[in-house]
C-alpha positions as CSV (number, residue, x, y, z in Angstrom):
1,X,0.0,0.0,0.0
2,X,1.5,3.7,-0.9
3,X,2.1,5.7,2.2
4,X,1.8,9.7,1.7
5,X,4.5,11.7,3.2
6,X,3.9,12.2,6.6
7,X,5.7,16.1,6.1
8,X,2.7,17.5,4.5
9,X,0.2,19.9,6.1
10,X,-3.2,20.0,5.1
11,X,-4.5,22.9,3.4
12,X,-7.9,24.8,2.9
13,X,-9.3,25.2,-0.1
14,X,-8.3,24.2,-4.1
15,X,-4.8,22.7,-4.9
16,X,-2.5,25.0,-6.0
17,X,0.9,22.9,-6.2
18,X,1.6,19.6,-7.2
19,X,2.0,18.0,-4.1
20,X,-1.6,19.7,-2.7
21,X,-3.3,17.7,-6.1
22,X,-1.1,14.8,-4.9
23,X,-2.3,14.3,-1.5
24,X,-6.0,15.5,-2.5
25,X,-6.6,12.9,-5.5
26,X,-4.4,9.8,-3.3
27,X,-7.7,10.8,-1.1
28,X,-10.1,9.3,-3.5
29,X,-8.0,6.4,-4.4
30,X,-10.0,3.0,-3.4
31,X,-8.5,2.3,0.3
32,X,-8.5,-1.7,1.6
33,X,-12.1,-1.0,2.7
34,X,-13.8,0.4,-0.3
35,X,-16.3,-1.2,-1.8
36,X,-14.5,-2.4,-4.9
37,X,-12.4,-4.8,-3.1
38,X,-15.3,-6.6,-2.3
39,X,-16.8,-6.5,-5.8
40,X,-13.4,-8.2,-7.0
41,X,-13.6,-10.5,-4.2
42,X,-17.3,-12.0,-5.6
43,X,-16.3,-11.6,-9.1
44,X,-13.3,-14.2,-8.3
45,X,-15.5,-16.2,-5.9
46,X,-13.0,-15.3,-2.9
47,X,-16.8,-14.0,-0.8
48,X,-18.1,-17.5,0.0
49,X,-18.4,-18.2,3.4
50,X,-19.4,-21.3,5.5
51,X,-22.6,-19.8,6.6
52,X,-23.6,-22.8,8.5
53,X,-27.2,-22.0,10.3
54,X,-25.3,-23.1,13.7
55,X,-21.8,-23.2,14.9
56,X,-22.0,-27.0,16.0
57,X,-22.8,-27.6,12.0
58,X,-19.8,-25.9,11.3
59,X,-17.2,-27.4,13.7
60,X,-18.5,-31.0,12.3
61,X,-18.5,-30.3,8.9
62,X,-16.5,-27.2,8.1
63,X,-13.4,-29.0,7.0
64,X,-15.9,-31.4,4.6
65,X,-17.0,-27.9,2.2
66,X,-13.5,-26.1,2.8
67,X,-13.2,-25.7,-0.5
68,X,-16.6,-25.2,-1.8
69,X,-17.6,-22.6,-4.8
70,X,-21.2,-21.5,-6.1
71,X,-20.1,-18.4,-7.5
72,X,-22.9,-16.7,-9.8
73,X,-21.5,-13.4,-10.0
74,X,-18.6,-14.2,-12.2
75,X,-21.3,-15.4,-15.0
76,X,-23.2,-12.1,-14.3
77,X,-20.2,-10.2,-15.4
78,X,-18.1,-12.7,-17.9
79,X,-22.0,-12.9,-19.9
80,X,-21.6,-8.8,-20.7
81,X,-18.4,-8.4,-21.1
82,X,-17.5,-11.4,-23.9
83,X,-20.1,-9.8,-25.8
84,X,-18.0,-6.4,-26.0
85,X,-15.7,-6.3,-28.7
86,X,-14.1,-3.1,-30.4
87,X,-13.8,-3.6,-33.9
88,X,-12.8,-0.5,-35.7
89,X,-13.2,3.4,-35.4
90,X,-15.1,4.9,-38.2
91,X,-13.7,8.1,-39.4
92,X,-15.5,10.3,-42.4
93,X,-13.4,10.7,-45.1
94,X,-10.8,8.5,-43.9
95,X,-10.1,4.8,-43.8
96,X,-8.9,4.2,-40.3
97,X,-5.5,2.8,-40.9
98,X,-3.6,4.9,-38.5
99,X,-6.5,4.6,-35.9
100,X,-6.2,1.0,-36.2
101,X,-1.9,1.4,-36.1
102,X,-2.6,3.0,-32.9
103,X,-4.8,0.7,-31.7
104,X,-2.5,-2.6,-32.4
105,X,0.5,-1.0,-31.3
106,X,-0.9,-1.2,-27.5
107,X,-2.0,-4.7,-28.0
108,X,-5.6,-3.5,-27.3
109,X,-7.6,-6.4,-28.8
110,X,-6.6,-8.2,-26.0
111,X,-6.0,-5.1,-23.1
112,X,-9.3,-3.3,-24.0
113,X,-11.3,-6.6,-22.8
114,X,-9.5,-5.6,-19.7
115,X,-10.5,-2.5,-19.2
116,X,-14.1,-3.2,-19.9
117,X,-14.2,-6.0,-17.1
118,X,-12.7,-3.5,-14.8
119,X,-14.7,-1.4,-15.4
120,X,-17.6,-4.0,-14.8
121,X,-16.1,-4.8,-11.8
122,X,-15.6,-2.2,-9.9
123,X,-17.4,0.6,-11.6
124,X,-14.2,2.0,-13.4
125,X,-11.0,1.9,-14.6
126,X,-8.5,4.4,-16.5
127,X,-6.8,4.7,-19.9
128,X,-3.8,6.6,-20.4
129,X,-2.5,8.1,-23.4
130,X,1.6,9.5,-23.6
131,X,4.2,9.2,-26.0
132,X,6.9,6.7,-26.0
133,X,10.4,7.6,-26.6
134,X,10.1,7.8,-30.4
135,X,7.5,10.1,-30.3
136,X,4.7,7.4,-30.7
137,X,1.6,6.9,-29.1
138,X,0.8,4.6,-26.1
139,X,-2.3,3.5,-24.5
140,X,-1.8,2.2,-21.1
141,X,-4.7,0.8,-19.1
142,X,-4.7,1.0,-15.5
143,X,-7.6,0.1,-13.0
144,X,-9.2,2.0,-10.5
145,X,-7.0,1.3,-7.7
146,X,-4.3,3.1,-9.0
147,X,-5.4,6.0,-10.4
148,X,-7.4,9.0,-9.8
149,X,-9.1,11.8,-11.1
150,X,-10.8,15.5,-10.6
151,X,-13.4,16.9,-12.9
152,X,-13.8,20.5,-14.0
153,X,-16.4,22.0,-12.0
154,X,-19.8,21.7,-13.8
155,X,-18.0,19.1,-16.5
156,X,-19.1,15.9,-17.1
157,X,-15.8,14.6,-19.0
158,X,-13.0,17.7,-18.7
159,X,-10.7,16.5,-16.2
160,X,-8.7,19.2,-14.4
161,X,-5.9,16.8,-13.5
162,X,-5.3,13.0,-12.5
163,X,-3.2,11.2,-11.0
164,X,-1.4,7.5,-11.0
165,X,0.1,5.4,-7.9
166,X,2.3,2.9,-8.6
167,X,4.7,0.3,-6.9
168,X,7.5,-1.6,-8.0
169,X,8.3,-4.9,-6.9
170,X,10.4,-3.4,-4.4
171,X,8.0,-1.1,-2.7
172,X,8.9,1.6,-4.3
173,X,6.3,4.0,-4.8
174,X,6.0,6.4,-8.7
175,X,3.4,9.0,-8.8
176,X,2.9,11.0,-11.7
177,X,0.1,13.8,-11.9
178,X,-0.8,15.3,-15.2
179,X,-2.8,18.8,-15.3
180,X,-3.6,20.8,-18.2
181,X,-0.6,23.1,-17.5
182,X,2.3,20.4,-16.4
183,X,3.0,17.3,-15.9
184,X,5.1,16.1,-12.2
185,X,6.6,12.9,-11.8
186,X,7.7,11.3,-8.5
187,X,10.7,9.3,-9.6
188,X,10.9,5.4,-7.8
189,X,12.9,5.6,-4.3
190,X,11.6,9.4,-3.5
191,X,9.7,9.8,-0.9
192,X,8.8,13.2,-0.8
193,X,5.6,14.3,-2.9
194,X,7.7,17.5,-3.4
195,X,10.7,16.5,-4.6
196,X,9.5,15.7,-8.1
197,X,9.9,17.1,-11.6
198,X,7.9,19.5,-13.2
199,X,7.4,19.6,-17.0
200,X,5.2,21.4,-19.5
201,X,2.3,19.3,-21.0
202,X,2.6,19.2,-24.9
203,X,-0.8,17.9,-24.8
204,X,-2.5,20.6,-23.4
205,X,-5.2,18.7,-22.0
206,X,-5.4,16.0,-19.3
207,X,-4.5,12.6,-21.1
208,X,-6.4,10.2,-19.1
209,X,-10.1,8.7,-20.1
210,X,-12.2,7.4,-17.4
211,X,-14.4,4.2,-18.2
212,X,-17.2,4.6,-16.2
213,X,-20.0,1.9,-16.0
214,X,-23.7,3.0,-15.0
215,X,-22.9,6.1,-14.4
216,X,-25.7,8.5,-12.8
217,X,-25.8,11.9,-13.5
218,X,-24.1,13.5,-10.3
219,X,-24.0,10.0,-8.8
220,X,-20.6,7.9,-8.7
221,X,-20.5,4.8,-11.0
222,X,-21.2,1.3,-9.5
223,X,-20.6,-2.0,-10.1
224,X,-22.4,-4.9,-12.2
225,X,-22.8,-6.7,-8.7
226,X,-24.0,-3.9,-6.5
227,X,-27.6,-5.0,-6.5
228,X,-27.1,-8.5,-7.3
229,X,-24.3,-9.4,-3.9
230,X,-27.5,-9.9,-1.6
231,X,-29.2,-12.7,-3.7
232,X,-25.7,-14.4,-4.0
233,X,-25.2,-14.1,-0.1
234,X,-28.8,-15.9,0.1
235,X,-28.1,-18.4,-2.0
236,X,-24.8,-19.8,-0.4
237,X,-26.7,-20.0,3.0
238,X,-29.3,-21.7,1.0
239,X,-26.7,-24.1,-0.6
240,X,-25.0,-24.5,2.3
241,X,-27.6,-25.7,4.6
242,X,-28.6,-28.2,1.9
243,X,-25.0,-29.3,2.1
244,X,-25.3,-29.6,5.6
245,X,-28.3,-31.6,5.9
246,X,-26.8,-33.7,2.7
247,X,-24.7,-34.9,5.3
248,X,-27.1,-36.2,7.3
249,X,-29.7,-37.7,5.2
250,X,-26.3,-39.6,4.4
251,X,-25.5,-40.4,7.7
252,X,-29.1,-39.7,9.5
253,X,-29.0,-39.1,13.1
254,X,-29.8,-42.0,15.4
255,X,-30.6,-42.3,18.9
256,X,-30.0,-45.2,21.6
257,X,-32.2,-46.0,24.2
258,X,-31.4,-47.9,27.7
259,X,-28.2,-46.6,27.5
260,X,-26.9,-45.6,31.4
261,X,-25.9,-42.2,30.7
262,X,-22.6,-41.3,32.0
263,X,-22.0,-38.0,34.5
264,X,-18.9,-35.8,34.5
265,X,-17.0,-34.5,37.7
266,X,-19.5,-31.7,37.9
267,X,-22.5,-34.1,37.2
268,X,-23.1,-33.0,33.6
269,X,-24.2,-35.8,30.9
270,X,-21.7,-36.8,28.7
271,X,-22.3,-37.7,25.3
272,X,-21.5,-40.7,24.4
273,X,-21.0,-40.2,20.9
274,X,-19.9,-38.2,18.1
275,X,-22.3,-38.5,15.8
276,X,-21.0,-36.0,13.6
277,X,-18.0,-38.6,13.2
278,X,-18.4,-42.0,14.1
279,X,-19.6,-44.4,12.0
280,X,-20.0,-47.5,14.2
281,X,-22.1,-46.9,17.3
282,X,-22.0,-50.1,19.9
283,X,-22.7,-51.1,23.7
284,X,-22.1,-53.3,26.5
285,X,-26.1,-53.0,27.5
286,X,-27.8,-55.8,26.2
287,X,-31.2,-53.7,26.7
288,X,-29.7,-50.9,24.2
289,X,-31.1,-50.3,21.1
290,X,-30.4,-48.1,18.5
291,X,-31.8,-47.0,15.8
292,X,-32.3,-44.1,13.4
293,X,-34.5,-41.0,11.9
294,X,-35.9,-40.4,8.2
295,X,-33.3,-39.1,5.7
296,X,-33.6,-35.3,5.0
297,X,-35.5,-34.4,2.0
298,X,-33.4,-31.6,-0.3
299,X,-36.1,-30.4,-2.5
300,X,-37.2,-28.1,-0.9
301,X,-33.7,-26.4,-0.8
302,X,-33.9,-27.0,-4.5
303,X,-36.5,-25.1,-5.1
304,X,-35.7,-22.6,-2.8
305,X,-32.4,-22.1,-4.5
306,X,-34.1,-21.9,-8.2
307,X,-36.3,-19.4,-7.0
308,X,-33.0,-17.1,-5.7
309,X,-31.6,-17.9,-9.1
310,X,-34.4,-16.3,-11.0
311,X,-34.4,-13.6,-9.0
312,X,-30.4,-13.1,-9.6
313,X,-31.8,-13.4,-13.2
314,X,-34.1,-11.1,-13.3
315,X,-32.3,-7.8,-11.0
316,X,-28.7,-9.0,-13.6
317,X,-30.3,-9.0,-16.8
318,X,-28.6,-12.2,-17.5
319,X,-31.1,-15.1,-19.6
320,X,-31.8,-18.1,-16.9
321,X,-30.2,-20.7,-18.9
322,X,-27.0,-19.0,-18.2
323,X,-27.6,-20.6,-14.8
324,X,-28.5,-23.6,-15.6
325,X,-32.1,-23.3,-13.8
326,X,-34.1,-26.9,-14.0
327,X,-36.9,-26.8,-16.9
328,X,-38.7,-29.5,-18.5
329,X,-37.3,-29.2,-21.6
330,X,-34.0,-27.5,-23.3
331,X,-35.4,-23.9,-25.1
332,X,-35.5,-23.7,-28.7
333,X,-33.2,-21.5,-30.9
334,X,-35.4,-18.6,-30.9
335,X,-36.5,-18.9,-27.7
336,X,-33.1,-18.3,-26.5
337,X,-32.6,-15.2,-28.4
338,X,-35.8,-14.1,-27.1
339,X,-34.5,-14.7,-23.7
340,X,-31.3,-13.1,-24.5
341,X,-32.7,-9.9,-25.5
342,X,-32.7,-8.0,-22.0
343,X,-29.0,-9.2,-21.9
344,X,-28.1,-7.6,-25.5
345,X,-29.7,-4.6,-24.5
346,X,-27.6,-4.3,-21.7
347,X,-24.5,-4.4,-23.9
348,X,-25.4,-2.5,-26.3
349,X,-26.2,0.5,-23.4
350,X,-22.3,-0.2,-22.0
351,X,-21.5,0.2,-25.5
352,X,-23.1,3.9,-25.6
353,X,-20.6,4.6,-23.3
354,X,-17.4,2.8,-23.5
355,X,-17.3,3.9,-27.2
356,X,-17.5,7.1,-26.2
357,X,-14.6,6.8,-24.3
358,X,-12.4,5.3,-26.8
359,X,-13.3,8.0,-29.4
360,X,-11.5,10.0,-26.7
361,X,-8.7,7.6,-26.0
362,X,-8.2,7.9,-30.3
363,X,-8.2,11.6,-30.5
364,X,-5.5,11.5,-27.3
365,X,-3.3,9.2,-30.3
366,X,-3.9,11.8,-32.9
367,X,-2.7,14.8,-30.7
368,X,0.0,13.2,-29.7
369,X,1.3,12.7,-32.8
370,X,0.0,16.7,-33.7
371,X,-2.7,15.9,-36.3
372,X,-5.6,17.3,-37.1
373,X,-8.0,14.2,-36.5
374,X,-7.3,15.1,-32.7
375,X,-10.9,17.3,-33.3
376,X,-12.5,14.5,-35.2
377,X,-15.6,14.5,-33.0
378,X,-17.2,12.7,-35.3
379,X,-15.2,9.8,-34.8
380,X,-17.7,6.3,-33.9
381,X,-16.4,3.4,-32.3
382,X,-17.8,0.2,-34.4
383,X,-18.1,-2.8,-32.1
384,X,-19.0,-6.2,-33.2
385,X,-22.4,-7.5,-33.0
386,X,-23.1,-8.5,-29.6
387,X,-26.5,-11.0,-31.0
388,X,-25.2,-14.3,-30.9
389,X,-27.1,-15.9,-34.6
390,X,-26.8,-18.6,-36.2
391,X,-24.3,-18.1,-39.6
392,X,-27.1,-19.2,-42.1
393,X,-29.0,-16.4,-40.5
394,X,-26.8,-13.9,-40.3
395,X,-25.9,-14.1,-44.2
396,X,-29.1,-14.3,-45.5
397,X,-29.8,-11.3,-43.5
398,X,-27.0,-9.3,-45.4
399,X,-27.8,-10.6,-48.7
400,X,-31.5,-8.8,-48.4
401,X,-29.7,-5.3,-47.1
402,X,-26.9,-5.8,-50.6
403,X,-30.1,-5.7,-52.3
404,X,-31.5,-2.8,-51.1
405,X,-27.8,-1.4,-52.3
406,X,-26.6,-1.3,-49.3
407,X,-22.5,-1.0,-49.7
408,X,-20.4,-4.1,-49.8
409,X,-17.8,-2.7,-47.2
410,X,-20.9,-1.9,-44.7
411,X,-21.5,-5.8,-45.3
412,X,-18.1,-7.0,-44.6
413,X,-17.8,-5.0,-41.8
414,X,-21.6,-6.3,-40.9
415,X,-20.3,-9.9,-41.3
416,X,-17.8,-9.4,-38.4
417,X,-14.8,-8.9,-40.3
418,X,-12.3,-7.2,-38.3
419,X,-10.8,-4.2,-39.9
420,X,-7.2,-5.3,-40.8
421,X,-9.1,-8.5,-42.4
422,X,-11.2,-5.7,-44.6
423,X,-7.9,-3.7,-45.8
424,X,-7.2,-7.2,-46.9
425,X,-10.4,-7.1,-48.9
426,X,-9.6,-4.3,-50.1
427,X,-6.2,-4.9,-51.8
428,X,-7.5,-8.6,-52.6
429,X,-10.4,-6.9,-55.1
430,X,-7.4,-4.6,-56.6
431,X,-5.6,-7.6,-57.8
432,X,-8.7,-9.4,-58.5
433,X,-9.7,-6.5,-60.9
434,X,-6.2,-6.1,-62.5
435,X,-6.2,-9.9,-63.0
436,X,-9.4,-9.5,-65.0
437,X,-7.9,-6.9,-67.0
438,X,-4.7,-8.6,-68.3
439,X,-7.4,-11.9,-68.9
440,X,-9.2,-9.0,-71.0
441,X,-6.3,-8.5,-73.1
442,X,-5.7,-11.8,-73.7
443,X,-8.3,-12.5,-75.5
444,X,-9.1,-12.1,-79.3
445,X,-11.2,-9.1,-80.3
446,X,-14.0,-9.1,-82.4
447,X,-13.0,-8.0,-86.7
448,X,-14.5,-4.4,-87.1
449,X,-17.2,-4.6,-90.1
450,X,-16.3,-3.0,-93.7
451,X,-17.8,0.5,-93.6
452,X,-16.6,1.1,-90.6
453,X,-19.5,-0.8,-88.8
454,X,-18.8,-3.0,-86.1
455,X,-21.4,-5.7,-85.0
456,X,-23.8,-5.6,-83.0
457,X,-23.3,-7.5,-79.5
458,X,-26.3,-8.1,-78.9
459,X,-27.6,-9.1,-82.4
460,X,-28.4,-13.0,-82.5
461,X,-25.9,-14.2,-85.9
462,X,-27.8,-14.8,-88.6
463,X,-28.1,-18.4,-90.0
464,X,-27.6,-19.6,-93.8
465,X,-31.2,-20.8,-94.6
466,X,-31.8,-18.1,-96.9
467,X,-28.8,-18.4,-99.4
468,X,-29.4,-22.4,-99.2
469,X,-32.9,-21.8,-100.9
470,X,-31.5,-19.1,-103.5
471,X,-29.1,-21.6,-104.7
472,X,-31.7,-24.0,-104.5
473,X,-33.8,-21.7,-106.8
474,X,-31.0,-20.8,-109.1
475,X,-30.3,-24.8,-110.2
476,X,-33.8,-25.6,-111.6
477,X,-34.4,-25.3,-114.8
């Protein structure tokens, strides 16, 4: 965990100086007891406890379900976010080549699923934009736990500075804060908040894009799992007691009778067994007699347990099939995309939003490297469809739009080709057409006419039948 410096007074008011934003945004970075940890911590399945409905349950049989997992909210999260998947970044008037350069250079088709679970997670996570040492462009994600930020007052989306906390391997803390003006980095090893180095900002502008996810209007975002925790807490007591009383409609409880019970030093009864334990259960007595009670029915914990599911269904948006819930039968095709549709929905909203914020993250590239597409506010993110379809369906979908003229790169990109794959298309129809043209050239061309007429292509040839019957004609008598 970073320490601040301990040499810093507090002050009244707005930061003025680097180390006043320092110790202001370290104040809203996530501490061990925010909320987020615990959002992680149920994501990863790390939550479940051995809620036993009684301690003497759990001293008998807490070493039996040590290692037992029911984790839902993983599925809740994992179901949105494999849906979301940046394809390209439309442009007008330009074909997105150097957006996509950008883009592969950071190795974000694989970092940007990243920041969107973060983001799911814990309610948000950062992207940072700089130049590397030859001048080029880098995104950097970082989550929420690492970073902070302060907006302009009455802004939605201007940030008047942020901040990032990090720690080597060593302990060694690195802070760097960016503001509109200057940039100040806290080398590794220094301690001090005010011993750092100041620099202009080339940028002119913050270069950090929050990812928020649901975010309110003047409310802070929150996480996939905030409304859905309580349900999974139900449902691993739930669980758990039916585990528990699995145990003993395994091993039902029995009882002895004539037994002489046996006293203590203090006169208390001692028991004479461990039924939580023992398997084998004997006496001297000749008048004992054992025996044992009914086996534990578990459907009603079944049902009871479907029932939470649904629920956790219903508040996550998430199709109950997902969980596995018991039906009679398996649901058709387009019952499933029926079902789904609350859950595609759901995407395509996060969507709205995490596009936006790579438009910005884009635009950050293209000032870097000075150009004038760092204004190109009409940028649009294009993300890949997040229906699941059958392919059959999905084709004969875009053949009707190609007949309604619809353009063949539109298509491809409809299809779910990924951009560099459509650049490919591109250069493949070039040599396709050339191809056609040297074949074109081969081939023997038609005799021009005398009279300077040439014949006409779509003329049917005519036949021979009439000079057959002139000569015909000619050879009688």
């Amino acid at each position: 965990m970073i320490v601040p410096p301990g040499s810093h007074t507090a002050f009244i008011g707005k930061p003025e100086t680097p180390d006043q934003w320092l110790m202001y945004l370290y104040g809203k970075v996530p501490g061990p007891l925010h909320e987020s940890h615990k959002y992680s911590k149920y994501y990863e399945g790390e939550q479940q406890k051995l809620a036993f409905s009684q301690m003497k349950y759990k001293a008998a049989f807490a070493s039996v379900f040590e290692n037992w997992r029911d984790n839902f909210c993983g599925t809740i999260v994992d179901s949105t976010n494999e849906r979301l998947h940046v394809d390209s970044f439309r442009i007008p008037d330009d074909d997105g080549e150097d957006a996509r350069r950008f883009w592969q250079r950071s190795s974000m088709d694989a970092y940007a699923s990243s920041v969107h679970l973060e983001a799911l997670i814990t309610g948000v996570s950062y992207v940072v934009v700089w130049a590397d040492a030859k001048g080029e462009p880098t995104i950097t994600p970082v989550p929420g736990s690492r970073m902070a930020v302060s907006y302009k007052p009455g802004s939605l989306w201007e940030l008047e500075a942020a901040a990032r906390f990090e720690m080597d391997a060593w302990g060694r803390q690195q802070v760097t804060l960016w503001t509109e003006d200057y940039v100040y980095e806290v080398a590794y090893g220094t301690i001090e908040w005010d011993q750092g180095e100041k620099k202009p900002n080339p940028l002119g502008i913050v270069p950090v894009v929050p990812f928020e996810n649901r975010s309110r209007l003047g409310m802070e975002p929150v996480s996939e799992l905030v409304n859905c925790i309580p349900i999974q807490d139900a449902i691993n007591k739930t669980t758990m007691d039916a585990l528990t009383a699995s145990e003993f409609a395994a091993f039902p409880q029995r009882f002895v009778t004539g037994l002489e019970i046996q006293e203590d030093a203090n006169g208390n009864p001692i028991e004479p067994y461990n039924v939580g334990q023992d398997k084998l259960l004997q006496a001297e007595d000749p008048n004992a007699k054992f025996g044992s009670f009914a086996a534990a029915d578990l459907s009603n914990y079944v049902t009871l347990v479907d029932m939470l599911v649904q629920h956790l269904s219903t508040v996550a948006r998430v199709p109950s099939h997902y969980f596995l819930v018991n039906t009679t039968t398996a649901p058709s095709g387009e019952a499933i995309i029926s079902a789904e549709a609350g859950l595609v929905a759901k995407v395509r909203e996060r969507m709205l939003y995490f596009g936006e914020s790579w438009e910005r993250v884009i635009r950050l590239c293209f000032a870097v490297k000075g150009d004038k597409r760092k204004d190109a506010f009409e940028m649009e993110t294009r993300w890949r469809d997040p229906e699941y379809r059958t392919e059959a369906q999905h084709v004969d979908a875009l053949l009707k739009l190609k007949q309604l003229d619809v353009p063949l790169e539109f298509l491809w990109h409809e299809a779910g080709f990924s951009g560099t794959q459509i650049a490919d298309f591109r250069e493949m129809r070039k040599e396709d057409a050339k191809a056609q043209a040297e074949i074109q050239k081969l081939m023997p061309q038609p005799q021009a006419q005398s009279g300077g007429q040439q014949p006409n292509p779509n003329k049917p040839p005519q036949g021979n039948a009439g000079n057959a019957n002139r000569k015909i004609h000619e050879a009688k008598p």
